[in-house]
C-alpha positions, 0 to 999 in steps of 0.5 A: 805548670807541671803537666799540660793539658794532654794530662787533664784530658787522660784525668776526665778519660772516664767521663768520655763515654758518650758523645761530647765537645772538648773546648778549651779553656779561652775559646768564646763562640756564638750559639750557632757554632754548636749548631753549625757542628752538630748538623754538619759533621757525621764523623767521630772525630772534628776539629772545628777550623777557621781560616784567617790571612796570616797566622802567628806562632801561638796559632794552632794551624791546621793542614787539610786535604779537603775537609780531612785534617792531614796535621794540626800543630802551632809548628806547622810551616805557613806554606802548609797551612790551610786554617786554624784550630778554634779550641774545639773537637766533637767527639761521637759515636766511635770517636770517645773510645778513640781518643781515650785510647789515644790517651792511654797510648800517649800517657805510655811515654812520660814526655806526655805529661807536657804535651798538648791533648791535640797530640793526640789528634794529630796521632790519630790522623794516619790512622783514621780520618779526622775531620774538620768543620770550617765555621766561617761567617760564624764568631769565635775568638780566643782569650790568650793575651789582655789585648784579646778582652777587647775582641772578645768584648765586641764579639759578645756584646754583638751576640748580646744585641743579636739575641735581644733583636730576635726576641722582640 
């Protein structure tokens, strides 16, 4: 590929407008991760977190001082990493203008055209507070490998079975 996607995100700017969630691409979630989101987080910018025990190179980790986002990266050292990034960011209120102006800053630089959207984010921490929402209890998962399908199977099939139990 020749660009990543920083560049996709910088191409929709104009849709960023309102309120919104910027997912990517492999993430899979249960219903109540939105409603979990959207009940919890009041600020313009959180990046939806989950912790697990151990955490590999692809992993987009998270650092945090409390529910604050201090940096997110998959460079990120294990000593300093509290979570991880699920593929998901709320953006409301001041939080679209925000991040389109992050996006024109970074498009400045031509080394932008590889970079990753969360960059960006990660541009913004010291500058303003980003915060994160921590959705353990809830399902996620991502699609990166083959190997993910069957996680990604089992994960559904059990939302499938949980949304038929409710509606009898």
């Amino acid at each position: 590929a020749e660009t990543d996607n920083l560049v996709s995100c910088w191409i929709a700017r104009e849709e960023m407008n309102e309120d919104f969630f910027l997912l990517n691409g492999d993430t899979l979630f249960e219903v109540a991760v939105v409603g979990r989101v959207l009940s919890k987080s009041a600020h313009p910018v959180t990046v939806v977190t989950t912790y697990k025990p151990h955490y590999d190179a692809d992993d987009m980790k998270v650092t945090l001082e409390g529910q604050r986002l201090i940096n997110i990266g998959k460079d990120i050292e294990p000593e300093k990493t509290d979570g991880e990034s699920v593929g998901m960011i709320f953006f409301r209120g001041e939080g679209p203008a925000l991040f389109r102006q992050g996006l024109e800053r970074a498009m400045g630089d031509p080394s932008s055209s590889r970079k990753w959207y969360l960059s960006v984010i990660r541009d913004l921490c010291p500058t303003m507070k980003v915060w994160t929402c921590s959705i353990e209890g809830l399902r996620s998962c991502e699609v990166d490998y083959p190997a993910d399908l069957k996680s990604a199977e089992h994960m559904l099939s059990a939302c499938m079975e949980e949304s038929v139990a409710e509606r009898r």
